[in-house]
N, C-alpha and C positions, 0 to 999 in steps of 0.2 A: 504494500500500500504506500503509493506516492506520498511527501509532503506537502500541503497544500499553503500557498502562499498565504503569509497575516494568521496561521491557526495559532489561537492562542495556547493550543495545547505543548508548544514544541518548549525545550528549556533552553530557552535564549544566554542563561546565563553559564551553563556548562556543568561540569562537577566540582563542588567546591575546593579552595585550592589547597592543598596537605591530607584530603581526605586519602581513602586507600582505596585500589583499584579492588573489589571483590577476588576477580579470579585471581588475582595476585596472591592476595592473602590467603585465599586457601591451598593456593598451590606451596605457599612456604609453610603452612601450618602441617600439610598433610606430608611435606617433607622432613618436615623435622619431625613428626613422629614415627617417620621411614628411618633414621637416623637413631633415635632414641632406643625405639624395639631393637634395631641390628646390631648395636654399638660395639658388642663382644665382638661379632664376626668380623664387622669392619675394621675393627682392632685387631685380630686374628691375621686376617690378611693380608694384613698393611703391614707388619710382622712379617709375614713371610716374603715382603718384596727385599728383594738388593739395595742396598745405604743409597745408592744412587738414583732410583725409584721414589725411593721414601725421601729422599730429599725435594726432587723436584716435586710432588704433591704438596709437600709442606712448602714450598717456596707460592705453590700456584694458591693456594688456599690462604694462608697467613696472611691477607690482605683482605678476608674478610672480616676476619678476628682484630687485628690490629690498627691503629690509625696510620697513616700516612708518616712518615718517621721525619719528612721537612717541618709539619705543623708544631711538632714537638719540641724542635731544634728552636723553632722561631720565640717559639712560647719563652723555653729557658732563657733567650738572649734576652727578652724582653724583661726577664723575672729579674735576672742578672744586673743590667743597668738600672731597673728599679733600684735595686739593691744599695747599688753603689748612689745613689742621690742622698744629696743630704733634703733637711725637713724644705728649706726654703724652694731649693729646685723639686719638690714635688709638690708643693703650694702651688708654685707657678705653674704647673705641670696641669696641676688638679684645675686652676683657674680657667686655663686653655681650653680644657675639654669641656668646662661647664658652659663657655662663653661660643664654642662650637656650635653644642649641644643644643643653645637657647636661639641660636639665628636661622636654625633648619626645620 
């Protein structure tokens, strides 16, 4: 059945933005309890591959357990030179971002 132009029935506005796709979410729900129930086997197995097998899997996967290892880097340097400021340059610092914060 065609859409017919002006139907007030159509959703002009889409699906709202951060919701979750349905089949998405069932597809990873019903994954990971594919995962949960086999865990011994898949352990099992993953065992009996060669150090170099089991590494590359661990290399290919480890990115979805892990954050990105630059944001972490960035973070420190940040926490870092916090660090080293004295009270006045973090005043000034502190002023900076409030007077940013207030003209946007």
């Amino acid at each position: 059945m065609p859409y017919k132009k002006n139907d007030p029935k159509i959703n002009r506005a889409g699906r709202p933005k951060g919701s979750q796709n349905k089949t998405t979410t069932d597809l990873r729900q019903r994954i990971t309890e594919l995962m949960e129930k086999n865990f011994a086997n898949i352990e099992a197995d993953f065992n009996k591959l060669d150090s170099e097998k089991r590494l590359t899997i661990l290399e290919r996967y480890l990115k979805y357990c892990l954050p990105p290892l630059q944001s972490l880097n960035v973070q420190a340097e940040i926490k870092t030179q916090l660090e080293e400021m004295n009270d006045q340059q973090l005043n000034e610092l502190a002023e900076k971002i409030i007077s940013l914060n207030s003209t946007q």
